[in-house]
C-alpha positions, 0 to 999 in steps of 0.5 A, spaced: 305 742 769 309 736 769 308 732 775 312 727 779 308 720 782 313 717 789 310 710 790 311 708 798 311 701 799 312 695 804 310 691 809 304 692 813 306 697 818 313 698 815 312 705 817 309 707 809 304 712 812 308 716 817 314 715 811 309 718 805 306 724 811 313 726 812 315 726 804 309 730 803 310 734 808 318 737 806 313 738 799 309 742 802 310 748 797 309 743 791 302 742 794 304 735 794 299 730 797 298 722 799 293 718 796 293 711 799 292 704 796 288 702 802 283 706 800 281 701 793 280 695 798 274 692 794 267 692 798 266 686 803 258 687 801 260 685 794 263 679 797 258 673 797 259 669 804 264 675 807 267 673 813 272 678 816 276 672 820 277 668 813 277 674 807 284 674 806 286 682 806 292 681 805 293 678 798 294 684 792 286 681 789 283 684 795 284 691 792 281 695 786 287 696 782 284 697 775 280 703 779 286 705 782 290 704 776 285 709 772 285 714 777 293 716 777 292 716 770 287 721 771 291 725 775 297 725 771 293 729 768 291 734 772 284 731 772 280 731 779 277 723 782 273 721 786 276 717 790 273 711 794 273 711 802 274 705 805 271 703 812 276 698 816 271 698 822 265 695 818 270 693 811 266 696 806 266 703 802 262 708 805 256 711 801 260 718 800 267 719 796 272 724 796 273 729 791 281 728 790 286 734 786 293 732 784 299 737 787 305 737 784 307 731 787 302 726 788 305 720 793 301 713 793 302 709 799 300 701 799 302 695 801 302 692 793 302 698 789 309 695 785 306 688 785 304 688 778 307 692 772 301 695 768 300 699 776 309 700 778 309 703 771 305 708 773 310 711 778 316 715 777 320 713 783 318 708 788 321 706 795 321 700 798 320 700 807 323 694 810 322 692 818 323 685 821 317 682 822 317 682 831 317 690 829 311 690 824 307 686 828 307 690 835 306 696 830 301 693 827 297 690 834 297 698 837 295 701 830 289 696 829 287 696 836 288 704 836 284 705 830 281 699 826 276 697 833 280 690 833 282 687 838 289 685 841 287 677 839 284 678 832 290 683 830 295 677 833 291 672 828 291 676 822 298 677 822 299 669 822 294 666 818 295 671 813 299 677 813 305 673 814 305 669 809 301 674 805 308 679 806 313 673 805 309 671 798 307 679 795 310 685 798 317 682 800 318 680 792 316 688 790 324 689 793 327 689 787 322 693 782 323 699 788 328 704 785 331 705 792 329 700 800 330 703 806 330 700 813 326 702 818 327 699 825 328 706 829 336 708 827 334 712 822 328 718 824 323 720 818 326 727 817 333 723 816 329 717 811 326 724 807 333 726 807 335 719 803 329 719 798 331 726 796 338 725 794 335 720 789 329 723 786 328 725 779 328 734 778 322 736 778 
């Protein structure tokens, strides 16, 4: 079975994630599923001297791209990985992984998956999610608080000291190797973004 590799990209809270569930969603009968580069962060125990306040998340060096690079390869071919579980309240990996089956359709998204040659080239078509910075960070203050046990200040000094720069030095630069860019500051729905990826997709 032939299957199709989307990468969804973009800046932090750009709208990757909701974009990549609504993409899977319209997918439902080709099974697809989403597998996120989140998940590949590399363990902070590994990290001699590890301080949450100074570890530049936001830099493509902060995740495991061979492994994440190994196992799209595995699952091009129909093979079943076990997928590493990322804890964003104590930054390590958890002890379990996850057994995770390719559909056909798999959508990958992350903040710097076309951010080097040898990971883009394993994708088939790619979409690059762009929102100004005033709408990335209310996002992300919401999602953080909501979900990652920050606070509203730790959120807000992340976003200055190093997802900002971070953005403008390594996600802003993957624009031109997405085969299409969609700007998500509320006039389009997600239903309506679908509908945009769609019309550009390669037949399955």
């Amino acid at each position: 079975m032939s299957r199709l590799l989307i990468a969804v990209t973009g800046g932090s809270a750009s709208g990757k994630s909701r974009l990549s569930t609504a993409l899977a969603e319209h997918f439902h009968t080709h099974n697809a599923c989403i597998l996120a580069e989140d998940d590949y962060y590399i363990d902070a125990g590994d990290i001699p001297g590890f301080d949450e306040r100074e570890f530049n998340f936001d830099e493509p060096a902060a995740k495991d791209h061979d492994l994440l690079v190994q196992h799209l390869a595995e699952l091009r071919q129909g093979s079943a990985v076990h997928m590493p579980r990322y804890d964003f309240a104590t930054h390590r990996r958890r002890a379990e992984t996850e057994a995770f089956a390719p559909g056909r359709i798999l959508i990958v998204e992350g903040m710097h998956i076309l951010a080097n040659a040898h990971l883009r080239n394993q994708f088939d078509f790619s979409v690059y999610v762009s929102a100004g910075d005033e709408i990335r960070l209310e996002r992300r203050i919401t999602r953080d608080v909501a979900e990652r046990s920050r606070t509203e200040e730790f959120a807000r000094f992340q976003f200055e000291t190093h997802v900002r720069p971070m953005h403008d030095l390594h996600v802003e630069p993957q624009k031109p190797h997405a085969d299409m860019v969609i700007r998500n500051t509320g006039e389009l729905s997600f239903a309506e973004m679908v509908e945009q990826v769609c019309a550009r997709l390669p037949e399955l």
